[in-house]
PLY file of the C-alpha trace (Angstrom):
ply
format ascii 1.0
element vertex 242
property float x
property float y
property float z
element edge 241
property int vertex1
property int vertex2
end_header
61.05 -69.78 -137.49
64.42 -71.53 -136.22
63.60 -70.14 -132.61
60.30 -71.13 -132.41
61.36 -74.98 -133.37
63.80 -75.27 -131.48
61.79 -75.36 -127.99
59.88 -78.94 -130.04
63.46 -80.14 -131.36
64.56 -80.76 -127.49
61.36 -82.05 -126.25
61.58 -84.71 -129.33
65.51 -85.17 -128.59
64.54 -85.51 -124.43
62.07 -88.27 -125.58
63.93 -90.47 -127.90
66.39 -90.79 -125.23
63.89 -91.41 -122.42
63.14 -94.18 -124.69
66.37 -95.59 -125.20
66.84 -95.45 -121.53
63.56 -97.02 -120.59
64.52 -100.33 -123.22
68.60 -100.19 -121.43
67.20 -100.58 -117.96
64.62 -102.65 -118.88
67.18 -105.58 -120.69
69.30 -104.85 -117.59
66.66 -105.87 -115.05
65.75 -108.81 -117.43
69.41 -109.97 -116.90
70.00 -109.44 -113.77
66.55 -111.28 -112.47
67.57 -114.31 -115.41
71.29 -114.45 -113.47
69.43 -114.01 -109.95
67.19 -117.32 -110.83
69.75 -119.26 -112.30
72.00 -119.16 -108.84
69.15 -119.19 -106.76
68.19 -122.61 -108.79
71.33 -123.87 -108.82
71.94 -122.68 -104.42
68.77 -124.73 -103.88
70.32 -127.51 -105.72
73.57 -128.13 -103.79
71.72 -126.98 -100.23
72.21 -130.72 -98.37
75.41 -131.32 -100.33
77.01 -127.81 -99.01
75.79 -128.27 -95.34
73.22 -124.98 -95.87
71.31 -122.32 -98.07
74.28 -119.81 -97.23
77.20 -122.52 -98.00
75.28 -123.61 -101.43
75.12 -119.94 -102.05
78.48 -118.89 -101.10
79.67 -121.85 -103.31
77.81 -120.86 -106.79
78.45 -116.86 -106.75
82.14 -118.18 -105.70
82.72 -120.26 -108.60
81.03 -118.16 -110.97
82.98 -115.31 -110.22
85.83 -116.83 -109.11
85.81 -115.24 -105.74
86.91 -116.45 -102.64
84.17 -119.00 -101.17
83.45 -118.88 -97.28
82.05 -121.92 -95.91
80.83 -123.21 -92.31
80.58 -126.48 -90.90
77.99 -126.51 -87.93
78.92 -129.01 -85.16
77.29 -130.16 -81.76
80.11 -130.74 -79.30
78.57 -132.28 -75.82
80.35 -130.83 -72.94
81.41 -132.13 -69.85
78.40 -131.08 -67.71
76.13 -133.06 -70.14
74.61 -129.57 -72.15
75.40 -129.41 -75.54
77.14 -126.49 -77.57
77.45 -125.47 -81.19
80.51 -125.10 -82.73
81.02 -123.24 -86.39
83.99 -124.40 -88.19
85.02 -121.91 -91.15
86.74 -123.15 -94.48
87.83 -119.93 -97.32
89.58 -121.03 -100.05
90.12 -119.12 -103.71
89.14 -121.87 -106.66
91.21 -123.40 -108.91
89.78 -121.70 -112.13
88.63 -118.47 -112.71
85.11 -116.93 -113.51
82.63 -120.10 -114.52
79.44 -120.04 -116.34
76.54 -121.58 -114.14
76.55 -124.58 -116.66
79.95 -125.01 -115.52
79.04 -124.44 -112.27
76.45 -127.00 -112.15
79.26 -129.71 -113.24
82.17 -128.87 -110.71
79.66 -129.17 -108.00
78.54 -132.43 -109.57
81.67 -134.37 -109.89
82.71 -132.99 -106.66
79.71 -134.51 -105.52
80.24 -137.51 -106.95
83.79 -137.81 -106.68
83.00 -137.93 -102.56
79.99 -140.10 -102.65
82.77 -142.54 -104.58
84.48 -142.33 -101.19
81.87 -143.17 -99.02
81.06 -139.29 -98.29
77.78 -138.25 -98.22
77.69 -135.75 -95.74
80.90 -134.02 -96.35
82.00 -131.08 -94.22
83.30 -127.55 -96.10
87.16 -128.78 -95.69
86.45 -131.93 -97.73
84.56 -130.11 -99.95
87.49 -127.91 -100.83
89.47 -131.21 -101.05
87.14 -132.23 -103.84
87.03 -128.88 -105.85
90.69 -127.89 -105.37
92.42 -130.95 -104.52
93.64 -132.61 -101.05
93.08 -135.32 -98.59
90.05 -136.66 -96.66
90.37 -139.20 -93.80
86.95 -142.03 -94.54
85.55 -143.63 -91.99
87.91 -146.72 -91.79
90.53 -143.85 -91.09
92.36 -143.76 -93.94
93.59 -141.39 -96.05
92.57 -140.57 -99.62
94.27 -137.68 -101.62
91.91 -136.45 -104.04
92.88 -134.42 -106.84
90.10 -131.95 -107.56
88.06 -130.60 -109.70
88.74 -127.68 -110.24
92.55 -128.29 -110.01
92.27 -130.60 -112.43
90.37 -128.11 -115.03
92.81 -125.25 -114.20
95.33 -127.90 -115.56
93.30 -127.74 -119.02
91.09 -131.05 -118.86
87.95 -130.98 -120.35
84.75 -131.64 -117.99
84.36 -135.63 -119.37
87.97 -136.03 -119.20
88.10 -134.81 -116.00
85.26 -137.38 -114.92
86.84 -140.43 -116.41
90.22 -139.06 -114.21
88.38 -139.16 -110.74
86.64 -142.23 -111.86
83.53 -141.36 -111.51
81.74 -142.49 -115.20
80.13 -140.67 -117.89
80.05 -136.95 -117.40
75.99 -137.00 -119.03
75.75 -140.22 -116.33
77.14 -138.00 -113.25
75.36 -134.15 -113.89
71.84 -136.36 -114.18
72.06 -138.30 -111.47
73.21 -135.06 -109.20
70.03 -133.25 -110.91
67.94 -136.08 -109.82
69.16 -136.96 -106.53
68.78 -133.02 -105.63
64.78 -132.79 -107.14
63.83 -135.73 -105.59
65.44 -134.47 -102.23
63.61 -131.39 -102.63
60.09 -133.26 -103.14
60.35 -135.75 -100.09
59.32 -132.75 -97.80
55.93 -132.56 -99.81
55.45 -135.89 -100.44
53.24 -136.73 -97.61
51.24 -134.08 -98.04
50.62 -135.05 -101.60
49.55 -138.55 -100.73
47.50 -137.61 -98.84
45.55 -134.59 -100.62
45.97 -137.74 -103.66
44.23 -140.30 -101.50
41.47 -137.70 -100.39
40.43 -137.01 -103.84
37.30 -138.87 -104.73
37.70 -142.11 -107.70
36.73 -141.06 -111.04
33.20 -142.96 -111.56
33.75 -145.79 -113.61
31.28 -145.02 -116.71
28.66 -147.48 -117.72
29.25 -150.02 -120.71
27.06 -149.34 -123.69
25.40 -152.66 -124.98
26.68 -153.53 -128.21
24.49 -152.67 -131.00
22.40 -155.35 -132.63
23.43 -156.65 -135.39
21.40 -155.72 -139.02
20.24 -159.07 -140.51
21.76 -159.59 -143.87
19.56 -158.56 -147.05
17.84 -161.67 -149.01
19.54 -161.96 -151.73
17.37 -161.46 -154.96
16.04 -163.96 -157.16
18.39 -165.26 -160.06
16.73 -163.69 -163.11
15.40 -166.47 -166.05
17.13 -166.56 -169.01
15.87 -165.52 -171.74
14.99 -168.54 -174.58
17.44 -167.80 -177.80
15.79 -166.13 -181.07
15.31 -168.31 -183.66
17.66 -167.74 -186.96
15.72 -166.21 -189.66
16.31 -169.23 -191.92
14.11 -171.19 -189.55
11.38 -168.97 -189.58
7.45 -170.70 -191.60
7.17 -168.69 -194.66
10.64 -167.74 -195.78
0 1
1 2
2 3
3 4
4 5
5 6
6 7
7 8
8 9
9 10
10 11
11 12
12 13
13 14
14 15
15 16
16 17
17 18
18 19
19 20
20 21
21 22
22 23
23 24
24 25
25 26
26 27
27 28
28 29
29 30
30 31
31 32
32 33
33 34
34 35
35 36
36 37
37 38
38 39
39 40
40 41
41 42
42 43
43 44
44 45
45 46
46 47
47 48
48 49
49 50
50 51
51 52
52 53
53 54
54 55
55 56
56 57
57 58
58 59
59 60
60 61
61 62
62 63
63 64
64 65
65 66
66 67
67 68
68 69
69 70
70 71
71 72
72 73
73 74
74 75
75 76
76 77
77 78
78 79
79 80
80 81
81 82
82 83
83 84
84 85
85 86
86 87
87 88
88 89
89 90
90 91
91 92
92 93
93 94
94 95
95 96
96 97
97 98
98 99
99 100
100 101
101 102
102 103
103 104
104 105
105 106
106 107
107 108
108 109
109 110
110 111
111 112
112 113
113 114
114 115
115 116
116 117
117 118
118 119
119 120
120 121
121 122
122 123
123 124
124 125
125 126
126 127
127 128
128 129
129 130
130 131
131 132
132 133
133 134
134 135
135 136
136 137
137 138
138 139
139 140
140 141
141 142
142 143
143 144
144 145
145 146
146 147
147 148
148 149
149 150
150 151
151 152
152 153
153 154
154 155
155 156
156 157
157 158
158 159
159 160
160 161
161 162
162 163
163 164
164 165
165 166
166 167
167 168
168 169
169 170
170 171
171 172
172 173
173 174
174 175
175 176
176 177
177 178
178 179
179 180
180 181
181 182
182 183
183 184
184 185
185 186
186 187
187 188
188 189
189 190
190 191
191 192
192 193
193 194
194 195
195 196
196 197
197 198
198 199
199 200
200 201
201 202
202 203
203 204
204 205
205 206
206 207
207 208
208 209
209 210
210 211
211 212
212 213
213 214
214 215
215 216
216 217
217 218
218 219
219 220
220 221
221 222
222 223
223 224
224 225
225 226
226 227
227 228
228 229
229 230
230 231
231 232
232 233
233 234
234 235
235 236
236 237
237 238
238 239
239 240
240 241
């Protein structure tokens, strides 16, 4: 009897752990797509800040695994024959601060952001970018010099994200992360923007439905008749015969 089970005992055993196996992957591939979306979301975000897809991406997986970041500033450099040439300036530098979540993530790159924009710098290239996450100077356009102190330098020093905003001077932390969210969105819309006025103003108007008359109104009721009174009985004692 034990010989002829035991043949059913591994298929059952070889099943339950197909099972097992099936669920394991299956959580892994969840993750791993979830983590894929979230730095793809937050890439996209920080494209025109970073210069490029591959410098936004470089920057995210960087800080969120605290590897070193490699970034490229793209130049065109007019030559002395009158043609034009590209030039591709690299920056690598190791952050600050170790491994970050992507909600972390999401705020260095915003007060960096912001911490430029203070400055003047909109379109920063990768060397002032690592000024504003790890700390060092920037010449603005006047030509001046301005020593900034990072980001990230300043939360490898133990500052808290707000505290580290009110440092740089650059307002509320809430204030700062929604303003980069909606600067980024809208920057991301403005390329289909025309194309959605116009599919908008193609679309035929709604016809404007017709007003029902107002009901007439239901005279009132006549009001009835005020019944007579009825005369009062005469007493007994004034009755003939009694």
């Amino acid at each position: 009897m034990t010989m002829k089970t035991r043949p059913a005992l591994t298929l059952l055993c070889a099943t339950v752990l197909s099972v097992f196996a099936t669920a394991a992957l299956a959580q892994t591939t969840s993750t791993s797509t979830s983590t894929n979306t979230e730095s793809t979301r937050l890439a996209n975000r920080y494209s025109t800040f970073a210069g490029s897809d591959t410098n936004s991406t470089a920057l995210v997986d960087g800080l969120r695994n605290g590897t070193s970041i490699s970034l490229e500033t793209t130049t065109t450099v007019k030559n002395a024959d009158g043609t034009t040439s590209t030039v591709n300036t690299p920056t690598t530098f190791q952050p600050a601060t170790g491994k970050l979540g992507y909600g972390n993530v999401n705020i260095a790159l915003a007060l960096a952001e912001a911490d430029l924009n203070k400055l003047g710098i909109t379109d920063p290239t990768t060397a002032e970018i690592e000024a504003a996450l790890n700390g060092g100077s920037v010449t603005l356009a006047d030509g001046s010099t301005e020593t900034l102190q990072g980001v990230l330098a300043l939360r490898a020093q133990g500052e808290g994200w707000g505290q580290i905003s009110n440092t740089l001077g650059t307002g509320k932390l809430g204030d700062v992360v929604s303003a980069s969210e909606t600067s980024h969105s809208q920057a991301g819309a403005a390329h289909g923007q025309q194309g959605s006025e116009v599919a908008s103003n193609a679309r035929p108007e709604h016809p404007v439905h017709p007003v029902h008359p107002d009901r007439p109104q239901v005279p009132d009721r006549p009001q009835r008749p005020d019944r007579p009174q009825r005369p009062d009985i005469p007493s007994a004692a004034g009755r003939p015969g009694h």
